[in-house]
C-alpha positions in Angstrom: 181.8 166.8 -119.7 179.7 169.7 -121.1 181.3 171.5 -124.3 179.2 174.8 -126.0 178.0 173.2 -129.0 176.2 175.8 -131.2 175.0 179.4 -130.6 171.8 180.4 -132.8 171.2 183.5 -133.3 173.7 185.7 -131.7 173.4 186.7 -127.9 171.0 183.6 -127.6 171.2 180.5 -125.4 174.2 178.1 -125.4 173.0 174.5 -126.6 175.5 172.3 -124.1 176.2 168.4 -124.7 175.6 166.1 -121.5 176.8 162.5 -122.2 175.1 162.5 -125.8 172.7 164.9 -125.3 172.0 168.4 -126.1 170.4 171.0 -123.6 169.9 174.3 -122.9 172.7 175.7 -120.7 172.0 176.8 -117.3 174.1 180.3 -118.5 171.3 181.4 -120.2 170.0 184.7 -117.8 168.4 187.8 -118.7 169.3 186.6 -122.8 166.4 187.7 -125.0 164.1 184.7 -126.0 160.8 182.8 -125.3 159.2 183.0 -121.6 156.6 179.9 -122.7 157.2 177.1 -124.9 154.1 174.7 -125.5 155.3 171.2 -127.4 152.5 169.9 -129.1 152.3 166.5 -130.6 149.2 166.5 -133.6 145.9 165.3 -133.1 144.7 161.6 -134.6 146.0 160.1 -137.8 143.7 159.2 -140.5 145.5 155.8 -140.9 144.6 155.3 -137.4 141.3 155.1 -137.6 141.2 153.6 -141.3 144.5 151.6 -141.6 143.9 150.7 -145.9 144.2 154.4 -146.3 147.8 153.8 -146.3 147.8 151.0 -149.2 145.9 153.3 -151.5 147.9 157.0 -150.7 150.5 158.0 -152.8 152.5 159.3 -150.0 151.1 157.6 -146.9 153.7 158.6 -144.5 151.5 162.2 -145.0 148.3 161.1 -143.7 146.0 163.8 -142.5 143.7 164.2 -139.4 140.9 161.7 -138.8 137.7 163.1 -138.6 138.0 162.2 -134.8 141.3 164.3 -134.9 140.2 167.2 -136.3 137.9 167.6 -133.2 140.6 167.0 -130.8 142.6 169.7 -132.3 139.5 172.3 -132.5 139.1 171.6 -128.2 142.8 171.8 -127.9 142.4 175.2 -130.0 139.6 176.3 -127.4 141.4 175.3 -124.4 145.1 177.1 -125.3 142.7 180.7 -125.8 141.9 181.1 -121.5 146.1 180.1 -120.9 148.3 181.6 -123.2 150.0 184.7 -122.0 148.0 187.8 -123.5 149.8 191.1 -124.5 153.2 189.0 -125.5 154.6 187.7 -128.9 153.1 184.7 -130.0 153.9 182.4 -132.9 152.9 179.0 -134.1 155.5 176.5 -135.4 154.4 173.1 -136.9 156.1 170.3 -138.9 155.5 170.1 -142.4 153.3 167.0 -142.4 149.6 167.9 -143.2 148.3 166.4 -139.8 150.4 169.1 -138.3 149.8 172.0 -140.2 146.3 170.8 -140.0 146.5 170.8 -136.3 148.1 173.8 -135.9 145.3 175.3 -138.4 142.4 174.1 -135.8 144.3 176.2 -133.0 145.2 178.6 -134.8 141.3 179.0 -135.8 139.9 179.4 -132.2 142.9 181.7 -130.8 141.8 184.3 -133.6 139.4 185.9 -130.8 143.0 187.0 -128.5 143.2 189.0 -131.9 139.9 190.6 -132.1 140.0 191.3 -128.9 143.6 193.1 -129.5 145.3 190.8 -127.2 147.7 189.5 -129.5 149.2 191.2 -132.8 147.2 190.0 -135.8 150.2 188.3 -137.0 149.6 185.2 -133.9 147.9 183.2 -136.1 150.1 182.7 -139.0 151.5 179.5 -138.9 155.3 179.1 -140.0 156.1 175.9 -141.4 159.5 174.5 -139.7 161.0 171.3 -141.3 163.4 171.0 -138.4 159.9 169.9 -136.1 159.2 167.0 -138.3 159.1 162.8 -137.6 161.8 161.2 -137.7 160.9 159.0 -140.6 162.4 155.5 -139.4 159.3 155.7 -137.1 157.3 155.2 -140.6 159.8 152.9 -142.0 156.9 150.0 -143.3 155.4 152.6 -145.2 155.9 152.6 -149.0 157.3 156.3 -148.5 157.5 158.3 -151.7 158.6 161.3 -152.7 158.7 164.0 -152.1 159.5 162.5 -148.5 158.2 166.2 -146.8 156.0 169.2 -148.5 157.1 172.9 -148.7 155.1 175.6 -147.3 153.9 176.6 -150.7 152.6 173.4 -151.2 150.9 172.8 -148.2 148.8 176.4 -148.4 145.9 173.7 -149.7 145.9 172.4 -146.0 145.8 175.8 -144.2 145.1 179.1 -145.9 147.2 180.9 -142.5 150.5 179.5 -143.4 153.1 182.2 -143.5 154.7 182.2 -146.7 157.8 184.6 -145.6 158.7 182.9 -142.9 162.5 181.4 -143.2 163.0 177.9 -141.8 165.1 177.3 -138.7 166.5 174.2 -140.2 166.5 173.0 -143.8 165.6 168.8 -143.8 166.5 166.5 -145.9 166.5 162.9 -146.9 167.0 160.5 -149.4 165.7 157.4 -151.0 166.6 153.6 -148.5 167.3 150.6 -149.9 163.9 149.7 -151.2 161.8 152.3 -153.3 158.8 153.1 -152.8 160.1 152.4 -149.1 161.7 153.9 -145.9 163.4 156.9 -146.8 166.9 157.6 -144.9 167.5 161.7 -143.4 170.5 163.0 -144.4 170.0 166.3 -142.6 173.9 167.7 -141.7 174.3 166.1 -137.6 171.4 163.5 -138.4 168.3 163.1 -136.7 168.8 163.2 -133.5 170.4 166.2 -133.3 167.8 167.9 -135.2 165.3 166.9 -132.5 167.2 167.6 -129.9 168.6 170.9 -130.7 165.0 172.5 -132.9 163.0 173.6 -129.6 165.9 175.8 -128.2 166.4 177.4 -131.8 162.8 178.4 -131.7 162.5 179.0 -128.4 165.0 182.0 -129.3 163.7 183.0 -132.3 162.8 186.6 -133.1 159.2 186.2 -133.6 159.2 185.5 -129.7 162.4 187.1 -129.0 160.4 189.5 -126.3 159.6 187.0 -123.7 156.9 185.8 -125.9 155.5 182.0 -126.4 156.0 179.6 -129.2 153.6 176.6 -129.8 155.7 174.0 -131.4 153.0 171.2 -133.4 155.0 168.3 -134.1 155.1 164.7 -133.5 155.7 162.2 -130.5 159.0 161.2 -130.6 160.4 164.9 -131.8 157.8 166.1 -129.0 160.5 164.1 -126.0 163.4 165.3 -127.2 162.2 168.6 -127.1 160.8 168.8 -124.0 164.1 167.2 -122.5 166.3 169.5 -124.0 164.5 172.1 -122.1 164.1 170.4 -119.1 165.6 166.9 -118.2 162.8 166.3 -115.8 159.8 168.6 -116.3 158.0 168.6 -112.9 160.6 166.3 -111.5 158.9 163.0 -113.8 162.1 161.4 -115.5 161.6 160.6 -119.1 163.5 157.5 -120.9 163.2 157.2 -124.6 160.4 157.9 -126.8 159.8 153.7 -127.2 159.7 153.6 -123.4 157.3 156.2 -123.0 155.2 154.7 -125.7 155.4 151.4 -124.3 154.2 152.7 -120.7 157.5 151.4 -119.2 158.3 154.5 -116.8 156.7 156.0 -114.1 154.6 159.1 -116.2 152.0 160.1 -118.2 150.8 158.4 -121.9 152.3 160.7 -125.0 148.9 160.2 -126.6 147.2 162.6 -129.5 147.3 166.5 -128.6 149.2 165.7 -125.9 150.9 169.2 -124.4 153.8 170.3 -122.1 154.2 173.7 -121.2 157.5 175.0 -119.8 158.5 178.3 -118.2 161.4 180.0 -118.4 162.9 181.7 -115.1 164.7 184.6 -116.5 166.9 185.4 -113.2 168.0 181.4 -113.3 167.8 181.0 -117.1 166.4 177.4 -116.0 163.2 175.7 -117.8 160.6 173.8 -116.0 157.2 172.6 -116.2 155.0 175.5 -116.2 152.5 176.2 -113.0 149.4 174.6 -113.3 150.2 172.7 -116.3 151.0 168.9 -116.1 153.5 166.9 -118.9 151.9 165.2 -122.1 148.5 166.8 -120.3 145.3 165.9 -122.3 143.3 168.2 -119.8 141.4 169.8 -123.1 140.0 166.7 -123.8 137.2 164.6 -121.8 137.9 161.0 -123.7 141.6 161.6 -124.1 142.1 162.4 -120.2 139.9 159.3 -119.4 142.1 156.9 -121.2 145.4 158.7 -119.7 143.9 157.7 -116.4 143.2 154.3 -117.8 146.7 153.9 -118.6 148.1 154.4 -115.5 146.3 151.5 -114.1 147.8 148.3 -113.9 145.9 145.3 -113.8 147.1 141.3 -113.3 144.9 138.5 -113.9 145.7 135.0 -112.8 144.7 132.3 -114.8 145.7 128.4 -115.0 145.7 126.0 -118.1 143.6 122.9 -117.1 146.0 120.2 -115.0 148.0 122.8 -113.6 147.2 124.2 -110.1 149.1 127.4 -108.2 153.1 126.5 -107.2 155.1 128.7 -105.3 158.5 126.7 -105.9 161.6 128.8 -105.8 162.8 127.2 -109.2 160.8 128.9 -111.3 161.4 131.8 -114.0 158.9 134.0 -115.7 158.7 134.8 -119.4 156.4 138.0 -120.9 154.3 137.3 -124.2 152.1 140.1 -125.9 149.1 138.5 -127.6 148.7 139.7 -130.9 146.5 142.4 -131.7 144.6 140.0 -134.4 143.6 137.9 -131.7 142.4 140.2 -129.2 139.4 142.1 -132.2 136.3 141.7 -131.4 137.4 140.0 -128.3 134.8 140.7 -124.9 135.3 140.5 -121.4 135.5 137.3 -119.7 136.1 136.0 -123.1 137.9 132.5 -123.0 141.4 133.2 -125.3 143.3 130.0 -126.5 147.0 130.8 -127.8 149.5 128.8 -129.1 153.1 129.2 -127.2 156.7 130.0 -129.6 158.8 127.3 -130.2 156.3 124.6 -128.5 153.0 122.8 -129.9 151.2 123.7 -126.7 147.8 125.6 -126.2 147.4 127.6 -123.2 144.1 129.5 -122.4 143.7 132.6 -120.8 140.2 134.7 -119.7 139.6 138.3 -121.1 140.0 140.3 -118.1 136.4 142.0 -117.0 137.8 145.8 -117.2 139.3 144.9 -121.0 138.1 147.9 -123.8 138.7 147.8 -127.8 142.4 148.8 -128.0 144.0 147.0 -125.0 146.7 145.1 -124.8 147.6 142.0 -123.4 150.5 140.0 -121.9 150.6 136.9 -120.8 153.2 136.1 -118.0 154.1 132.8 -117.5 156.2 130.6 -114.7 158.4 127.9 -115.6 159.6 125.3 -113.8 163.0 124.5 -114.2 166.1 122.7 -112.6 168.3 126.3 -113.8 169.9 128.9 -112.0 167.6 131.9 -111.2 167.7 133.9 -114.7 165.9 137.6 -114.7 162.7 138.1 -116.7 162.2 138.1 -120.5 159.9 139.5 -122.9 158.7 138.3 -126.1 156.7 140.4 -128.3 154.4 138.6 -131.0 152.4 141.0 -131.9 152.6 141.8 -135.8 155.1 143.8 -137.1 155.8 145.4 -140.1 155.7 143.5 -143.3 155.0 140.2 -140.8 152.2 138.6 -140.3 151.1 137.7 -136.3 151.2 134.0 -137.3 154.5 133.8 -138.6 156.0 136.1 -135.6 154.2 133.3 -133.0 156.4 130.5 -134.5 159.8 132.5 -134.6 162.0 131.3 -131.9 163.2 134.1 -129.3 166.7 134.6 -128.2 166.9 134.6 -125.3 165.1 130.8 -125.4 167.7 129.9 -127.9 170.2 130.4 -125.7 169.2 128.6 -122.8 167.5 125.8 -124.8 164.5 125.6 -122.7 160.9 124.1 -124.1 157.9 125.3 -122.7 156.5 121.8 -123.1 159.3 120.6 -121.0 159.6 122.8 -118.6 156.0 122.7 -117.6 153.1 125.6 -117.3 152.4 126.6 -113.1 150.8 130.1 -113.6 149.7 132.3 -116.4 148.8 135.7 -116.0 146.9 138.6 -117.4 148.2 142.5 -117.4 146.7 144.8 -119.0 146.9 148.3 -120.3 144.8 151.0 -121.7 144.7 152.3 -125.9 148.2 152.9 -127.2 
């Protein structure tokens, strides 16, 4: 069922709702609006690269850009000025979280010679602050959030002296204090979240400022950033995208969402129809040397076989295979070919597993392993122990899963045949 859900402004493209989500309707032909849309997810955090920032900042679900960030942004910057449409509106949306604005101030900086050059109106550069573009804030929910939960433009001048003070936001955000203060805050914008995300990149995409068939680079985050790019097109150069956790877990077929990471999508005026735009690839990190090598990194799959002393190889047909990610605090400082001993949930037993040779800084590991057992074939489960908020690694490791409370199954009954190694590149 599709059903006309808003129209914004006037004479602008119907937002239609396909089982639960919204997208721009295929009706929308020869309507004024944007030819280009670039979605734009912020360069590094801060916290990333120094994670006690966050136990000291007042507000640390604002961090800025790492130093490392800022950089990524300024090549980002240089690489948008030789493949943005010249001679066309241009504007420059970003959330109103300072590694966004800060982001958006870096491109905004290198693009200023289309302007000198008369090749864009001097207004291109301003950036216009857009609530509706920012994180949705459960993704920060282990942060002691405080308030004011998200800055005004006014305020946020200190981070870029280009922000547009006239501008008049698309969407007005709002949210209130959870359960716990200082704490995750709850967004109690009117139609919630999701819609917000869903609905913000075809409210720009018409907005004056690039009514003319002009482009609009929209700096937000990752998980507004897939939403966006599937409202305009379900499957941008024909790659299907799940779920922002999926993507960010590597479980699909497709490219990382890593830092800087930008889509650009074309719209054909005779069809009305958005797509990946030619010669552009989705989530590309093509303006950046080190963030393009680990994209290609994480594509690769790697399995390493490994087995715990007075076990050999079985190929029995009774077996089943469990997933376990090895926590992050046991895997610092760690070096290929490294010998790795972890203790299994629910069980007192120690199995050992080599590093694999190709393992970097950042990787991530899971161990597979086969049981044997006199059961019914059961399909694959995955435990994750690595540490998450407010829990230490050691005390997830001795939690008892579900799905092995259910069957009753201990490891040290069952029996260790085959333990494995996959690995995959930085998150």
């Amino acid at each position: 069922m599709i059903r006309p859900l808003l129209r914004y402004p006037r004479k602008n493209p119907t937002i239609v709702q396909r089982a639960g989500f919204y997208y721009a309707s295929p009706g929308w032909r020869n309507e004024p609006g944007a030819e280009m849309v670039f979605v734009i997810r912020h360069a590094e955090r801060h916290d990333r690269q120094d994670p006690s920032w966050s136990n000291m900042a007042l507000r640390p679900q604002d961090t800025p850009l790492s130093e490392r960030g800022k950089h990524q942004a300024k090549r980002l910057g240089k690489w948008l000025y030789g493949r943005l449409p010249v001679h066309a509106p241009l504007a420059i949306f970003c959330s109103p979280f300072f590694r966004c604005v800060q982001t958006a101030d870096a491109i905004a900086s290198e693009l200023e010679g289309l302007q000198r050059e008369g090749l864009h109106a001097a207004s291109a550069t301003r950036i216009c602050v857009e609530p509706g573009l920012c994180e949705d804030m459960a993704y920060m929910a282990s942060l002691k959030q405080r308030e004011p939960f998200i800055l005004n433009a006014a305020d946020l001048i200190v981070a870029s002296p280009r922000i547009d003070l006239s501008y008049k936001p698309v969407k007005q955000v709002s949210h209130e204090r959870g359960p716990e203060y200082p704490g995750g805050c709850v967004e109690t914008t009117r139609g919630g979240t999701l819609l917000r995300c869903q609905t913000i990149a075809l409210e720009l995409a018409s907005h004056p400022l690039v009514r003319a068939r002009g482009t609009a680079l929209l700096i937000t985050h990752g998980h507004p950033s897939v939403h966006m790019v599937k409202s305009l097109c379900p499957r941008p150069g024909g790659i299907y995208l799940p779920q922002y956790d999926d993507i960010k877990a590597g479980n699909y077929d497709g490219p990382p969402l890593q830092y800087t990471a930008t889509t650009a999508l074309k719209r054909d005026h005779d069809t009305g129809l958005w797509d990946l735009a030619p010669g552009f690839k989705v989530f590309s990190n093509e303006h950046d040397p080190r963030l393009k090598e680990a994209r290609k990194e994480k594509k690769q799959r790697v399995t390493r076989f490994v087995f715990p002393e007075g076990h050999e190889p079985s190929t029995r047909s009774n077996e089943r295979m469990t997933d376990f990610q090895v926590p992050r605090d046991l895997l610092e400082g760690a070096m290929p070919g490294e010998i790795i001993s972890l203790e299994m949930p629910e069980s007192s037993e120690v199995i050992s597993f080599r590093v694999p040779d190709e393992f970097k800084s950042g990787d991530r590991i899971r161990v597979r392993i086969k049981f044997q057992t006199g059961w019914e074939h059961r399909p694959q489960e995955s435990h994750d122990l690595e540490e998450t908020a407010g829990v230490p690694a050691s005390s997830v490791k001795k939690k008892q899963s579900k799905a092995n409370k259910s069957n009753k199954l201990k490891m040290g009954d069952a029996g260790v045949s085959e333990v494995s190694v996959d690995y995959e590149g930085p998150a």
